[in-house]
C-alpha positions as CSV (number, residue, x, y, z in Angstrom):
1,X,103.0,10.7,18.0
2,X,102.7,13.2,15.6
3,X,105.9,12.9,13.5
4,X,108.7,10.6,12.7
5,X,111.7,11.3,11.0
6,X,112.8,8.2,8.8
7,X,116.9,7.9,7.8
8,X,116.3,9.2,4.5
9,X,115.4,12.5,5.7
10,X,111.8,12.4,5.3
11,X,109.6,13.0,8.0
12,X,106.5,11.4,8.6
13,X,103.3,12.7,9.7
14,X,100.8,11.7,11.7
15,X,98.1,13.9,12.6
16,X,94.7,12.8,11.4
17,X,93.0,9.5,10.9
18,X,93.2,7.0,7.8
19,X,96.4,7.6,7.0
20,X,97.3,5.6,3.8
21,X,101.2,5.2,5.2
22,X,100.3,4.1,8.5
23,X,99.1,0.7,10.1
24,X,98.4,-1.0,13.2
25,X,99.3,-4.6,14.0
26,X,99.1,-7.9,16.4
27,X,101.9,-9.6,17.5
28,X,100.9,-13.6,16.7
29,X,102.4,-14.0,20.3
30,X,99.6,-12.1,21.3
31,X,97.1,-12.4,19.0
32,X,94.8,-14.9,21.4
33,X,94.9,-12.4,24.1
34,X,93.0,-9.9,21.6
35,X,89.8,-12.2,21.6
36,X,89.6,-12.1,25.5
37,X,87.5,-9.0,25.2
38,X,84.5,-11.6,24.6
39,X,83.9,-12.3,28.0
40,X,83.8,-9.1,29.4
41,X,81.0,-8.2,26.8
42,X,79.5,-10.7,28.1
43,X,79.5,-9.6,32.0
44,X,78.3,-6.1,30.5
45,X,75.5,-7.7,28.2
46,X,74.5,-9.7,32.0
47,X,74.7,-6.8,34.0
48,X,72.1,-4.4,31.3
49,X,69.7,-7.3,31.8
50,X,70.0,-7.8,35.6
51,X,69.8,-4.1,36.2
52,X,73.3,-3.3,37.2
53,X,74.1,-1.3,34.1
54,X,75.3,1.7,36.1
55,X,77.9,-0.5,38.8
56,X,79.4,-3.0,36.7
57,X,80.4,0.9,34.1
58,X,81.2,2.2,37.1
59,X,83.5,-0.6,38.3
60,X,84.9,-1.3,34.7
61,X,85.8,2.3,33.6
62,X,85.7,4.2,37.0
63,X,82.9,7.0,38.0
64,X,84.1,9.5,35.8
65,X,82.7,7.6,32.9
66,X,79.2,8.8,31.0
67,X,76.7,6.5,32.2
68,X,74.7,8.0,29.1
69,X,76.3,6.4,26.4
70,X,74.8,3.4,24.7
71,X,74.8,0.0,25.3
72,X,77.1,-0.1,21.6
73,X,79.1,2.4,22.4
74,X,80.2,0.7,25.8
75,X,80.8,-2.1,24.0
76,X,83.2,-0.8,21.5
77,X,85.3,0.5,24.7
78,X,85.3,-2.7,25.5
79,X,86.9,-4.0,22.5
80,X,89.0,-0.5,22.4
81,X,91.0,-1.3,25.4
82,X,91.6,-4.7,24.8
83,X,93.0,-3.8,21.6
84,X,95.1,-0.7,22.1
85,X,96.5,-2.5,24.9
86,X,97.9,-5.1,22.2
87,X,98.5,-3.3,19.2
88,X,101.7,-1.3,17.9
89,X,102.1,0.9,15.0
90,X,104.0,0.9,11.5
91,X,104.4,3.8,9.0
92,X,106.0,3.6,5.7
93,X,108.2,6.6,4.4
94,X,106.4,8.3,1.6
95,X,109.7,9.2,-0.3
96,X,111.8,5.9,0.3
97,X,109.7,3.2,1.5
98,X,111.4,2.6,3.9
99,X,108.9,0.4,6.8
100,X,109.4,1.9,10.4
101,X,108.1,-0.5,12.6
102,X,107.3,0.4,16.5
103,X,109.7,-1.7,19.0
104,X,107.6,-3.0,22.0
105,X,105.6,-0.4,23.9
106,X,108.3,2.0,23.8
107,X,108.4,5.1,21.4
108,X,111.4,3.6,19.3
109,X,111.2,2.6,15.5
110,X,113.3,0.1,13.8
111,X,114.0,0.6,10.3
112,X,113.3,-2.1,7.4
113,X,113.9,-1.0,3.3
114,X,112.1,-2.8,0.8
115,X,114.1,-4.8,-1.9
116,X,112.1,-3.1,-4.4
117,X,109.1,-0.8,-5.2
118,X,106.9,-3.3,-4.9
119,X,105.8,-2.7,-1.3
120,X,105.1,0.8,-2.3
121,X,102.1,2.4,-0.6
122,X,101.6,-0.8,1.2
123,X,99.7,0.0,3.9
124,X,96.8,1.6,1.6
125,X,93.6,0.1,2.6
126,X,92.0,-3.1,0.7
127,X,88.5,-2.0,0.7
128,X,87.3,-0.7,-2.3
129,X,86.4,2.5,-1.6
C-alpha cells in the first residue's frame, strides 16, 4: 500500500520504512503459530551440517533463490515468512487520530477514534533512540 485515505480527509502515507504512524500486529488467535518458525531453523541449521545446504534452499524457497547468501540471512527468511504470513497492519491518522486497523488479509481498514488525545502518536517506537 502506499496511501490510505482516513474519514477525516487525511490521507495517509506509506512509502518508506519506520514510519512513526504505522504498526504491525499478531492476532492472539494466532500468536502460537508465529513461533513455529523454530523448527524449520532447525531442519536448515541440520541440513548446513550434514552437507545439504544447497537442497533443503532449494526445496524451501525454490531454485531461483541465491544460494550465496549467509547462513543468517536464510535464517531471517525463515522467520520473514512465517511472520508476514501472520501479521496485519495499523496506521493512525496524523491529523485526527483516528486508528485504521487492517480487516483480515484483505485490503480493507476499519476505523476506530480515540476518546481523547491521549493515544496520540501511539504507534511511535519505545526504544530510546
Amino acid at each position: 500500500m502506499s496511501k490510505l485515505g482516513c474519514s477525516c480527509g487525511n490521507t495517509i502515507f506509506d512509502k518508506t520504512n519506520s514510519l512513526p504512524y504505522k504498526a504491525h500486529f499478531y492476532r492472539d488467535q494466532d500468536w502460537e503459530q508465529h513461533d513455529n518458525y523454530g523448527d524449520e531453523v532447525q531442519s536448515f541449521l541440520e541440513a548446513v551440517y550434514t552437507g545439504k545446504r544447497t537442497l533443503w534452499i532449494i526445496n524451501r524457497f525454490g531454485d531461483s533463490y541465491p544460494l550465496t547468501l549467509s547462513d543468517s540471512s536464510i535464517i531471517c527468511d525463515i522467520i520473514d515468512s512465517a511472520t508476514i504470513m501472520l501479521e496485519s497492519t495499523m496506521y493512525q491518522c496524523q491529523k485526527c487520530g483516528r486508528i485504521l486497523i487492517q480487516v483480515g488479509e484483505s485490503n480493507h481498514y476499519a476505523s476506530f477514534r480515540p476518546e481523547d488525545d491521549r493515544g496520540q502518536n501511539i504507534f511511535a517506537s519505545i526504544q530510546k533512540q
